[in-house]
C-alpha positions as CSV (number, residue, x, y, z in Angstrom):
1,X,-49.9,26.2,-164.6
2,X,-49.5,28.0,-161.2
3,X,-51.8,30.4,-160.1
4,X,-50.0,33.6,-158.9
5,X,-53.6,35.6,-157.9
6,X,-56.1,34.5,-156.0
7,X,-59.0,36.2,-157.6
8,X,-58.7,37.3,-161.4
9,X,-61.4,38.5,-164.4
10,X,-61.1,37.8,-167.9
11,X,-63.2,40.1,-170.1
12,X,-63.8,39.5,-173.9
13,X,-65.2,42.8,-175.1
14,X,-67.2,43.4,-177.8
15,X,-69.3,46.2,-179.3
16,X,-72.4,45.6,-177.4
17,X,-71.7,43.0,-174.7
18,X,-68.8,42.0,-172.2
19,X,-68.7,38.7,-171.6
20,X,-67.3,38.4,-168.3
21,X,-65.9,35.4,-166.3
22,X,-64.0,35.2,-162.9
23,X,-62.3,32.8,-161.4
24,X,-60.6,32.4,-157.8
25,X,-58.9,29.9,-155.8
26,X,-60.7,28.0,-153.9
27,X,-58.3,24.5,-152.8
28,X,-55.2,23.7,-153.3
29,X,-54.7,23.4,-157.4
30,X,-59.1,24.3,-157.4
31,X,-60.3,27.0,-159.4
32,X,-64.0,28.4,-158.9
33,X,-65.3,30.1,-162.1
34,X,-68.7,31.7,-163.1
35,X,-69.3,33.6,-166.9
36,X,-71.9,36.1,-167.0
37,X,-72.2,38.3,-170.4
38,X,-72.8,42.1,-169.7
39,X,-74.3,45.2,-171.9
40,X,-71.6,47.6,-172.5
41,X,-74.2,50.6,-171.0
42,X,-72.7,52.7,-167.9
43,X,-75.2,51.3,-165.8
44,X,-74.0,47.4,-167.2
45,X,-70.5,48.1,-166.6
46,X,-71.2,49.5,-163.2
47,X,-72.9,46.2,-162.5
48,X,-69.9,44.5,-163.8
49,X,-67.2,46.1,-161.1
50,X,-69.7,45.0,-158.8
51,X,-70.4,41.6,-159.8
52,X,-66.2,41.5,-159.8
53,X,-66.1,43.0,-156.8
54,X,-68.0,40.5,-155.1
55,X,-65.3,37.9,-155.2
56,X,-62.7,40.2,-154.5
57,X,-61.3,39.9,-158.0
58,X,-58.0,42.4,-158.0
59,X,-56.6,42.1,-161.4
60,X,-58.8,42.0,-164.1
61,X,-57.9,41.4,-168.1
62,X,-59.3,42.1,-171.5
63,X,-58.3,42.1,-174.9
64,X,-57.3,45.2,-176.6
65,X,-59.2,45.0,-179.9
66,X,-60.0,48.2,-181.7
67,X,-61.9,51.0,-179.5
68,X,-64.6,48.9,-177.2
69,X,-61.9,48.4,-174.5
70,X,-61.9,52.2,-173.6
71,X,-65.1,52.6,-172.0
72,X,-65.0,49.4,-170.0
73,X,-61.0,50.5,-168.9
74,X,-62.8,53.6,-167.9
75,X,-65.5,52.7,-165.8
76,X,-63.1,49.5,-164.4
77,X,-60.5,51.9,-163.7
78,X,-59.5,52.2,-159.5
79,X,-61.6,49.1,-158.7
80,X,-59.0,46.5,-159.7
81,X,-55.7,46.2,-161.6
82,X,-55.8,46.1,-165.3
83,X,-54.2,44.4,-167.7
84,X,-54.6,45.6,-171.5
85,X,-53.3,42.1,-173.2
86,X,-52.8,42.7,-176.9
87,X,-54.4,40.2,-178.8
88,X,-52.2,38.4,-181.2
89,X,-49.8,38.1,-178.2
90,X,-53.1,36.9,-176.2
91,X,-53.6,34.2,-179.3
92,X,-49.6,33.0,-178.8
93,X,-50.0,31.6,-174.9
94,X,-49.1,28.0,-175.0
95,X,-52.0,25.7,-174.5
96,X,-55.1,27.9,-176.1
97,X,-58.1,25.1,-176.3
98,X,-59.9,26.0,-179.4
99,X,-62.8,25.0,-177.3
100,X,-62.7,27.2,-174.2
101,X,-64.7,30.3,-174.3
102,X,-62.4,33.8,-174.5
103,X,-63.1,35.4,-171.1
104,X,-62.4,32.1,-169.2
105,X,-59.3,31.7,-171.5
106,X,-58.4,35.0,-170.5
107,X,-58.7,34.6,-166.8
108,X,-56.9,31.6,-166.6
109,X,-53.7,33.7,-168.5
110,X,-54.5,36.3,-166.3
111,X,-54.1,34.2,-162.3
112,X,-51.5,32.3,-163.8
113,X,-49.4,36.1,-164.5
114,X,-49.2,35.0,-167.9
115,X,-50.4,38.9,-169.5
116,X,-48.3,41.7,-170.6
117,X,-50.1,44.8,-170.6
118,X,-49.9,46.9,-173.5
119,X,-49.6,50.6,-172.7
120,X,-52.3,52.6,-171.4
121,X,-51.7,56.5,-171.1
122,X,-53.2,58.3,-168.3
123,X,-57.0,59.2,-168.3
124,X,-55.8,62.7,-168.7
125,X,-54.3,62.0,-171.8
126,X,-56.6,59.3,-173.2
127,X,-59.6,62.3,-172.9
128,X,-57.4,64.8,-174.6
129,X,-56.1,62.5,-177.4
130,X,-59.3,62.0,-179.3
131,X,-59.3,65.8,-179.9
132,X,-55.9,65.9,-180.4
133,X,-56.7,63.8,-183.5
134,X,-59.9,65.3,-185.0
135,X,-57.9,68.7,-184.8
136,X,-55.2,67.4,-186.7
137,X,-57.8,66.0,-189.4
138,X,-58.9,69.1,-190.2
139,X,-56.0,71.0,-190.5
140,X,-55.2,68.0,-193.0
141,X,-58.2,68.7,-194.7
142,X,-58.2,72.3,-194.5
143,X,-54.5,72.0,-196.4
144,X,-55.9,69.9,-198.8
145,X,-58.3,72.1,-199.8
146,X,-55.9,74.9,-200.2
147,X,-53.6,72.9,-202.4
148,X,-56.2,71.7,-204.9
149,X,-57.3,75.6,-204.8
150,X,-54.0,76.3,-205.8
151,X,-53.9,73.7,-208.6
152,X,-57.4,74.9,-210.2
153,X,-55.8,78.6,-210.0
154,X,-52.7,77.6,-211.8
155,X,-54.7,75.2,-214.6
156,X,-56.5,78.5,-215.0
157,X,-53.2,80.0,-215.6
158,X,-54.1,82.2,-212.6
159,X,-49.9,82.5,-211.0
160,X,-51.6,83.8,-207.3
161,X,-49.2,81.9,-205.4
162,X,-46.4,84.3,-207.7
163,X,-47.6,87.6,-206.0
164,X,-49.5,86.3,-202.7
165,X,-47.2,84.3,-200.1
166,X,-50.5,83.0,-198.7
167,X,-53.1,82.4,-201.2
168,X,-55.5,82.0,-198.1
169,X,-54.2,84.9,-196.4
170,X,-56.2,88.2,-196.2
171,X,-54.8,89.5,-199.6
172,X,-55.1,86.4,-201.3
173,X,-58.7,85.9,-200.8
174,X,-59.1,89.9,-201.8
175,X,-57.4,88.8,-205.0
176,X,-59.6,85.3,-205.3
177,X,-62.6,87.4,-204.5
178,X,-61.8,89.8,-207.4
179,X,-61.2,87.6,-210.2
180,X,-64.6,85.5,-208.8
181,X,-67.6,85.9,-210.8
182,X,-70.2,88.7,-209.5
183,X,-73.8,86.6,-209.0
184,X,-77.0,88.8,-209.3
C-alpha cells in the first residue's frame, strides 16, 4: 500500500486507556513506528498530543466505539486532523492481520488514506446535545407519568380528562387534590 502522509496516529480507545501508536516515513517504502498505551485522564491525553506532536504526526485516527472517543476527540481537537473511522467499516479494509495490534492497524489505514470519517458535529453542538437528550428524557418520563395517572383515574372510574383538558393543568390538580384523601 502507498503511504499518502508522512506522519499518522492510530488510537484504539478504550474506557480507561488509549493505546496509541505512530508511525512516519522514514525511506523510501520504510515506516518508523513506536506504541505507547495512555490513561484516558486530561492530564494523559495532554501527554498524548504531545507525545504525537513530537513526530509531527498531522492526521491522527481512532475507532468510533460507543462514547470513549469524545473526550480524546476533545482534547485532540486543533492539534492534528482527525479521522472518526467507524468500526465495522474499520474491520472491512482488505488485508486485516488478525495478529497486528489495533492502533498500529489503524495507523497503517490511516497513512495509506484508507479512513472515512464518520461525522463529527461541531464542539458547539456536541456540548449542547447531551442536554438536548436528558431534556427530552424527561419530558418522556414526565408524559408517562401523566398517562398512567390518567389510566388509574379512569380504572377508578374517575372521567377527569371528560371535564379537564389538562388533567395536569392548574384545575386538574385542584380537582385530583379534592378527590385525594385528607392525611392527619
Amino acid at each position: 500500500m502507498a503511504a499518502i502522509y508522512q506522519s499518522v496516529g492510530g488510537l484504539d480507545v478504550h474506557q480507561e486507556t488509549v493505546v496509541a501508536c505512530r508511525r512516519r516515513l522514514i525511506d523510501e517504502g520504510q515506516a518508523e513506528l513506536e506504541i505507547q498505551t495512555f490513561q484516558t485522564t486530561s492530564a494523559a491525553l495532554r501527554e498524548l498530543v504531545q507525545w504525537l506532536a513530537a513526530w509531527g504526526c498531522t492526521h491522527v485516527a481512532m475507532e468510533s466505539r460507543g462514547v470513549y472517543w469524545v473526550p480524546v476527540w476533545n482534547v485532540l481537537e486543533g492539534h492534528c486532523k482527525l479521522v472518526l473511522a467507524n468500526a465495522q467499516h474499520l474491520k472491512k479494509v482488505p488485508g486485516r492481520k488478525d495478529e497486528a495490534p489495533d492502533a498500529e492497524w489503524i495507523a497503517q489505514c490511516m497513512q495509506c488514506g484508507l479512513l472515512r470519517s464518520s461525522f463529527v458535529p461541531r464542539a458547539e453542538v456536541r456540548q449542547w446535545r447531551p442536554l438536548q437528550r436528558q431534556r427530552m428524557k424527561l419530558v418522556d418520563t414526565r408524559t408517562s407519568v401523566i398517562n398512567r395517572l390518567h389510566s388509574v383515574l379512569q380504572q377508578g372510574n374517575i372521567k377527569l380528562a371528560s371535564v379537564a383538558s389538562q388533567i395536569m393543568g392548574v384545575s386538574g390538580r385542584a380537582m385530583i387534590s379534592a378527590l385525594a384523601p385528607r392525611r392527619a
